[in-house]
N, C-alpha and C positions, 0 to 999 in steps of 0.2 A: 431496306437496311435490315440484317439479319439482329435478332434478340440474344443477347446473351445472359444468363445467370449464374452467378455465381452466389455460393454458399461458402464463406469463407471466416472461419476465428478472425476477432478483431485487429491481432497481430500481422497478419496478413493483407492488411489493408495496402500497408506502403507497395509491397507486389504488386499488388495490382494498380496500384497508381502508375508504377514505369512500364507498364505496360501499353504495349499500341495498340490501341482500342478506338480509332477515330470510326471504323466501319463495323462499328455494333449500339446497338443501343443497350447499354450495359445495366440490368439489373442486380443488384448485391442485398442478399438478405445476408444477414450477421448474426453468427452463430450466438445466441443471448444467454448469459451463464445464470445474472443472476434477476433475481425481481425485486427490481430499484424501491417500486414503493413499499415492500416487505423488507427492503432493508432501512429504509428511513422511517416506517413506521417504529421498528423495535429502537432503531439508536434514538429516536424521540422520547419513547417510553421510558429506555434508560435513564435519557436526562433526567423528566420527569419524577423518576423512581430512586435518584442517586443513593445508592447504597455506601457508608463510609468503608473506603479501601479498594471497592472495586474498580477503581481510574488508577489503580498501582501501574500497570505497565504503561497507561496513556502519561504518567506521571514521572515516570523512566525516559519516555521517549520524549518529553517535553524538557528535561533537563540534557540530555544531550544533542535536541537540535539547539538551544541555548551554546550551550558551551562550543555547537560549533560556530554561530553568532559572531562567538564573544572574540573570535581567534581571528576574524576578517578585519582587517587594517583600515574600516569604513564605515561609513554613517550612511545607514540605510532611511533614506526621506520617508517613501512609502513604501511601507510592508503589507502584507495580506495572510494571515490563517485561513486556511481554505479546508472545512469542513473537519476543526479539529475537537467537535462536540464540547467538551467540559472547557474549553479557552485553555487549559494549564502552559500550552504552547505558547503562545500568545503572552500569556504575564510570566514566564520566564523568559521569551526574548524578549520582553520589554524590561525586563529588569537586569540587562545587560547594558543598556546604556545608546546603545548604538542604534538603537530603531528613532525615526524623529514620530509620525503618525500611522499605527498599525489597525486595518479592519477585519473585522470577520468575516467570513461567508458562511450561515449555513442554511439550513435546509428549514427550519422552522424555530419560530418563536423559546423554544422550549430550552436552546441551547442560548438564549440571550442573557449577557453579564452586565451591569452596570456599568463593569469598569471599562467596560469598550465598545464602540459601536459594529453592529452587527446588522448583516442585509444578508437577504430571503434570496436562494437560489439551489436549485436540484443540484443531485450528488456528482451528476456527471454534467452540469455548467461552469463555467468561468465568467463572469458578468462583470470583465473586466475592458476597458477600450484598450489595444493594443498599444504597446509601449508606453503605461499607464504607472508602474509600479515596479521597483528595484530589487523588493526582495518577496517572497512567496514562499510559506510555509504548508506543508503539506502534514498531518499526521494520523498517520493511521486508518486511511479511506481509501486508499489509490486502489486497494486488494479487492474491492467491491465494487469495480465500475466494469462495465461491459467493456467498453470507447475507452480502454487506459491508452494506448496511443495518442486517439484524439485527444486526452483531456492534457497529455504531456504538451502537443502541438499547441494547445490553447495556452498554457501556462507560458511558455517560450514567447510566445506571440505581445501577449501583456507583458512581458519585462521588457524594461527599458535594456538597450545594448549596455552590456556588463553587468544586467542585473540577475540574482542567484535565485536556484531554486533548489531549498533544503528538502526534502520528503523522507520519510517514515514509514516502510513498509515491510506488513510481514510477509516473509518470502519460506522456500520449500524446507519444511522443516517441522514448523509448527503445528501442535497439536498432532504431529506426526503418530503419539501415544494413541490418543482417543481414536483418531484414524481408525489404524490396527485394531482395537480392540472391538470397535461398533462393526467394524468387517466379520470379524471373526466370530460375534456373537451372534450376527444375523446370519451368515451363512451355516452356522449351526445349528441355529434354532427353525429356520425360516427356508433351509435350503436355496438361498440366494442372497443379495445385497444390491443395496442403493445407494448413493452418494448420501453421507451423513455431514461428512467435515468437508469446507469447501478445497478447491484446489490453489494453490499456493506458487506464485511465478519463481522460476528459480533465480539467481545472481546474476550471472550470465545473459537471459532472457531481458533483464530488469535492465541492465546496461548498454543490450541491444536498443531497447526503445529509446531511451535515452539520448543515443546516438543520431536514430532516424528520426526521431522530433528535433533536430537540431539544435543540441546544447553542445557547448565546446568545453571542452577541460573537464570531460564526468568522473566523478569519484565514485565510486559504488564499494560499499565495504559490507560487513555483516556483525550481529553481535546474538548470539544463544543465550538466553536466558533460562534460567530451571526451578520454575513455580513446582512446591510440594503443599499436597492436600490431604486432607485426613481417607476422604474416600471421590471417588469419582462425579458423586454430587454435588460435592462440594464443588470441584470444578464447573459441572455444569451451570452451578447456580453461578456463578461466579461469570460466566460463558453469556449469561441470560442477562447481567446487570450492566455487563459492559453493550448489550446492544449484538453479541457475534454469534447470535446461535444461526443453523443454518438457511441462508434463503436461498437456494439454486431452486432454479424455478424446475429443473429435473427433478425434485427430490422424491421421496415419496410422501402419498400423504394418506396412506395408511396408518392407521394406529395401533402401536408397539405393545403387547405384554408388560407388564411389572416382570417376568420372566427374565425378558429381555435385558430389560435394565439391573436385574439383579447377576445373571450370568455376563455380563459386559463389566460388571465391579467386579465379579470374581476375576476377571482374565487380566483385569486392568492390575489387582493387586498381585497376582501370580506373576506377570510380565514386565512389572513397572515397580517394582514397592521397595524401598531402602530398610535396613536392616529394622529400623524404630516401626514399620509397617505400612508409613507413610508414601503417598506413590506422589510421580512428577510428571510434569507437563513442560514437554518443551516451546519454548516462544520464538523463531526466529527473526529476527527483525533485521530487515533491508536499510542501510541508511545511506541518502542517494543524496549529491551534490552535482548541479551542471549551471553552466553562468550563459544566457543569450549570448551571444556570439560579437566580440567587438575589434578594432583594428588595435587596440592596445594591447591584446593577449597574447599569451605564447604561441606560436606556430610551429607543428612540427617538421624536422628539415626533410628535405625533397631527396627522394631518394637517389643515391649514387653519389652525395652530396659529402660522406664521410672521409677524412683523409687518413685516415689506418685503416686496414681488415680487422676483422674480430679477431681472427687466428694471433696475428700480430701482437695483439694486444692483451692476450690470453698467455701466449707464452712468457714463462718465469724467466725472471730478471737473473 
């Protein structure tokens, strides 16, 4: 039997699953973006370190997977926050009415709330029994997993048929500012660059997966948010409390000048600054809706099935 390897992004995995591969014995190493325990180490820290204000956007995105909760015609039995650090997810869909007993999942102690129960599981697990749980909250983690396919596949799996799965993700956009300008600082100063701000899935990408982890009826929409700061440290410090400074395990881990950082605040306020001198960060957030797949759901019609042309139907009355 002949060896085969592949090196393939995690996106890629479904490819290679429809693939006829019965005469190889198939090895797949996976392309690995980020370093899982550098990233649970810092969101641990954060918790630890709660700074007041800096959960604003975790505090944004937990009122509107609520509000989209609150618009579903049903009484979710069991729900699950899956590694939404501060809980805010969590007690704003509980204070919609509609959840009966929601758990947590996360990564360490440090995120435990009194007001709910909460169990210990890495960033890219589910430690859930299949068809376990109707509704599953995702906020603002999915952008940090190596296996986000897999971890979609795994959430699908634990929902009971017709149960929903809300997520929170920031997608291609964000931080777009800082991007550019930590590019532009280093290849100035340093004649080259390194991956500083991580990479960001786009809309499109996000709804791909969606599809091929088999959720039926996916909603995928987007929302731009536009944080302003005095200076770029601020932002950074700001970057550092939330737990999102960078962990690609490509980064570099040479250390920067004060230069650096001080010609990076210039570009950012030359590039970025509103008339008062204040500069802005863009956030863009992915808000993703798909339901396990059931016999009661809408199905769309078989094609050839329509009884007008579009032409038809297009022409004025």
């Amino acid at each position: 039997m002949k060896t085969l390897s592949i090196m393939l992004n995690p996106n890629a995995i479904e490819d290679v699953c429809r693939a006829d591969l019965r005469h190889y014995r198939v090895s797949i190493i996976m392309d690995i973006l980020f370093d899982l325990d550098l990233v649970t180490a810092r969101r641990e820290r954060a918790a630890r370190m709660l700074q007041p204000g800096s959960d604003f956007l975790l505090n944004i995105v937990a009122q509107e997977l609520a509000e989209r909760v609150s618009v579903v015609e049903r009484q979710f039995d069991d729900a699950v926050e899956l590694h939404g650090a501060t809980g805010l997810a969590a007690a704003h869909a509980l204070a919609t009415g509609r959840i009966g007993k929601l758990t947590r999942i996360e990564t360490g102690s440090a995120f435990a709330t009194p007001e709910s129960t909460t169990e210990l599981a890495g960033l890219e697990e589910v430690p859930l029994e299949d068809q376990s749980v109707n509704l599953i909250l995702s906020p603002l983690s999915l952008h940090v997993t190596n296996d986000t396919p897999g971890m979609l596949i795994r959430m699908r799996r634990a929902l009971r048929p017709d149960g929903l799965l809300l997520a929170a993700i920031p997608g291609a956009g964000t931080l777009q500012e800082l991007r550019e300008v930590l590019l532009a600082a280093e290849a100035e100063i340093y004649a080259g660059a390194s991956p500083r701000v991580i990479p960001f899935a786009d809309v499109r990408d996000i709804g791909g997966l969606l599809q091929r982890a088999g959720f039926a009826l996916p909603v995928i929409d987007a929302e731009n948010y536009t944080v302003r700061y005095d200076t770029i440290f601020d932002l950074m410090r700001d970057l550092r409390a939330m737990g999102m400074t960078n962990p690609l395990r490509g980064r570099s881990r040479k250390p920067v000048s004060r230069q650096f950082f001080m010609r990076a605040a210039q570009i950012y306020a030359e590039r970025f600054s509103d008339a008062d001198g204040r500069i802005r960060a863009t956030f863009s957030i992915v808000y993703v809706s798909g339901w396990a797949p059931h016999e009661s759901q809408q199905k769309p019609l078989k094609p050839g099935s329509a009884k007008m042309r579009l032409a038809d139907a297009l022409k004025p009355k």
